[in-house]
Legacy VTK file of the C-alpha trace (Angstrom):
# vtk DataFile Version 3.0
C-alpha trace
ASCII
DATASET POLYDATA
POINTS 165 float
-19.134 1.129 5.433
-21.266 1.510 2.371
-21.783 -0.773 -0.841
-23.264 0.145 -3.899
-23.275 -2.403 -7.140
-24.876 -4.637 -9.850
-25.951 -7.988 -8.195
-25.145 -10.873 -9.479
-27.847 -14.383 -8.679
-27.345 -17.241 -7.762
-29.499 -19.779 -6.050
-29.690 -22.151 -2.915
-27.447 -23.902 -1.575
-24.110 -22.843 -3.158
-21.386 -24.894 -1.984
-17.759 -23.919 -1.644
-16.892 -26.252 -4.599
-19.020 -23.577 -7.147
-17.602 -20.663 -5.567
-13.809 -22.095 -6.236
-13.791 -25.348 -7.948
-11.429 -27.946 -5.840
-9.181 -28.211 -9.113
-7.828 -24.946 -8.220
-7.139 -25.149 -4.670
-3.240 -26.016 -4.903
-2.925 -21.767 -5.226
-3.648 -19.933 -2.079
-2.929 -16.369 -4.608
-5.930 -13.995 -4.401
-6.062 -13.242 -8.343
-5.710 -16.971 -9.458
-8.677 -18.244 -7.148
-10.468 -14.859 -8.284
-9.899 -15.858 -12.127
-12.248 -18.655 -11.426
-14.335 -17.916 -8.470
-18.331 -18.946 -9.730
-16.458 -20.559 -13.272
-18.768 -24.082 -12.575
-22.204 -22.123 -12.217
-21.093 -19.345 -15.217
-17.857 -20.119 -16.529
-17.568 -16.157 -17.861
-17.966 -14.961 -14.443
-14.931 -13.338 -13.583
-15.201 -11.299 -17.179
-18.297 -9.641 -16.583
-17.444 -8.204 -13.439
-17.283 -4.413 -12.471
-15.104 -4.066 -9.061
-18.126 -3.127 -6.181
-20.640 -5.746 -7.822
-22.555 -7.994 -5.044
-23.724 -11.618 -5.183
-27.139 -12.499 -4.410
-27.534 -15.913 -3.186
-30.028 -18.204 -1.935
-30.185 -19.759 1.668
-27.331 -21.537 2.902
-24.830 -19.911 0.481
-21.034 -21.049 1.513
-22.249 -25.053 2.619
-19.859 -27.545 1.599
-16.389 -27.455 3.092
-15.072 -24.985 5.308
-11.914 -23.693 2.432
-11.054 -20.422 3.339
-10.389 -20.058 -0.221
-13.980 -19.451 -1.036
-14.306 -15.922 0.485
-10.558 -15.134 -0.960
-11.943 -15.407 -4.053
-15.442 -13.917 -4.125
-13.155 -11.168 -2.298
-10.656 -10.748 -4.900
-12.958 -10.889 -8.023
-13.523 -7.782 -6.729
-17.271 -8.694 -5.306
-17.905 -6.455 -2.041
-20.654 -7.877 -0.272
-22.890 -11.224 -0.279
-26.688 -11.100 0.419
-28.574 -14.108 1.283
-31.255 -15.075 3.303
-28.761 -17.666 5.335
-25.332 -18.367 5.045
-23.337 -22.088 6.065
-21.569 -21.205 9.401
-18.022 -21.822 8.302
-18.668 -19.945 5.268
-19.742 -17.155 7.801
-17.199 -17.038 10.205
-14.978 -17.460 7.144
-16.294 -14.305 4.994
-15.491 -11.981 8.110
-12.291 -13.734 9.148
-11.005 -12.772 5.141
-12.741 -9.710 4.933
-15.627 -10.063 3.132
-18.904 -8.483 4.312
-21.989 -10.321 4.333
-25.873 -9.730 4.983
-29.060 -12.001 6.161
-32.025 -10.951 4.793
-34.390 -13.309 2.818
-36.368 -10.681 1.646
-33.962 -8.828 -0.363
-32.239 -12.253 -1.228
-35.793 -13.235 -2.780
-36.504 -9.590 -4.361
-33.747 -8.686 -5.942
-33.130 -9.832 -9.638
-29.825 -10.302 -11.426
-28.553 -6.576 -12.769
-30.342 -4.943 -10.079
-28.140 -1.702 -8.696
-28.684 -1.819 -4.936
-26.991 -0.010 -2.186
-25.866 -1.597 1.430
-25.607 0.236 4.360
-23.184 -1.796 6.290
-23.533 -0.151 9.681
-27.445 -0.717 9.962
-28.148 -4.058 7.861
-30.745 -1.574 5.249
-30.302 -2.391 1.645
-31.919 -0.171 -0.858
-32.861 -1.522 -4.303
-32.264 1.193 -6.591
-34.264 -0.287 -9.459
-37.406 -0.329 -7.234
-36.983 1.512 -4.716
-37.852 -1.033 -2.328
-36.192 -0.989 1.280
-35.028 -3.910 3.081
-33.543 -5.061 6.461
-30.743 -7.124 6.769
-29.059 -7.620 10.282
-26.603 -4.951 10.717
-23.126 -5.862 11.243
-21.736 -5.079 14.672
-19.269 -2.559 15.187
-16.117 -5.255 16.413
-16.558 -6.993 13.093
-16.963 -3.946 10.987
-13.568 -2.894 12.034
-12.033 -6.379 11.593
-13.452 -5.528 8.014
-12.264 -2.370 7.360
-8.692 -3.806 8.595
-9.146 -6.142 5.818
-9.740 -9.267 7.784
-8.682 -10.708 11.098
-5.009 -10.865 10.458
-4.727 -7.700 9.408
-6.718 -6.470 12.212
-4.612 -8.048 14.642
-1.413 -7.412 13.273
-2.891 -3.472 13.096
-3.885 -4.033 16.989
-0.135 -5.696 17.531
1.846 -2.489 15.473
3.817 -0.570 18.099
1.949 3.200 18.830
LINES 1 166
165 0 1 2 3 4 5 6 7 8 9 10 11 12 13 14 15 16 17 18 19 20 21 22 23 24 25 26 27 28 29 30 31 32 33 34 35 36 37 38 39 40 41 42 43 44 45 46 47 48 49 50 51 52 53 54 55 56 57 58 59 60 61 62 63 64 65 66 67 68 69 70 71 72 73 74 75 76 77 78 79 80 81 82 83 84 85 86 87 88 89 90 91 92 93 94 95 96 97 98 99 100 101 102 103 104 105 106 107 108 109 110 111 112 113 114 115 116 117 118 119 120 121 122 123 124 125 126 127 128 129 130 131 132 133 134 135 136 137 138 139 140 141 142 143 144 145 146 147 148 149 150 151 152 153 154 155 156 157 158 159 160 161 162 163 164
């Protein structure tokens, strides 16, 4: 489980209601919440992504409310990991229950600049900044939830534990 992209920054403290506005919560479709996932901090977000790109966020990225809808949409704009020092617990539990790797390290959440290629080793937590060649250590992602990952969230991974052999 590998990432590679162009990071994308954003600061502290990025609530649910940046990452997809309340205005837009009477969808529950992937590609509509993805159309405007980030719109309130850059409103031409969703255009200037490449599939694979990574947000860099400050601490406590994901406070606010506990809207699933958040990680659906970083998710679907095509983002494939977060980085940021801390993360709001919901948000957390959220991210992996949806699919959506994330990484602690406050280092590399500091470090990094906006543009920045970096690469994310998703079985042992190291993220390489390719611009600098600077190293960092995020906490790895144990094996269990790398699999509900790879499954592409917890109810696919049950419903891929549940299929008959």
């Amino acid at each position: 489980m590998n990432f590679t992209g162009k990071t994308w920054k954003f600061g502290e403290n990025i609530d649910t209601d940046v990452i997809i506005p309340a205005r837009y919560l009477n969808t529950s479709d992937p590609q509509e919440l993805a159309r405007h996932c980030m719109e309130d901090a850059d409103p031409e977000f969703h255009k200037k992504l490449a599939k694979g790109d990574i947000i860099v966020g400050g601490k406590n990225f994901g406070c606010g409310s506990s809207r699933e809808h958040a990680p659906i949409a970083i998710k679907a704009a095509g983002i494939c990991c977060v980085i940021a020092p801390t993360f709001a617990r919901i948000f957390y539990r959220n991210a992996f229950n949806m699919g959506l790797p994330i990484f602690e390290c406050k280092e590399a959440a500091e470090d990094i600049q906006q543009g920045d290629q970096i690469e994310v080793d998703g079985a042992t937590g190291v993220i390489k900044n390719l611009a600098t060649g600077k190293i960092y250590q995020a906490k790895p992602i144990p094996a269990f939830m790398q699999e509900l990952i790879m499954d592409g969230g917890l109810i696919a991974h049950i419903l891929k534990k549940n299929e008959p052999a």
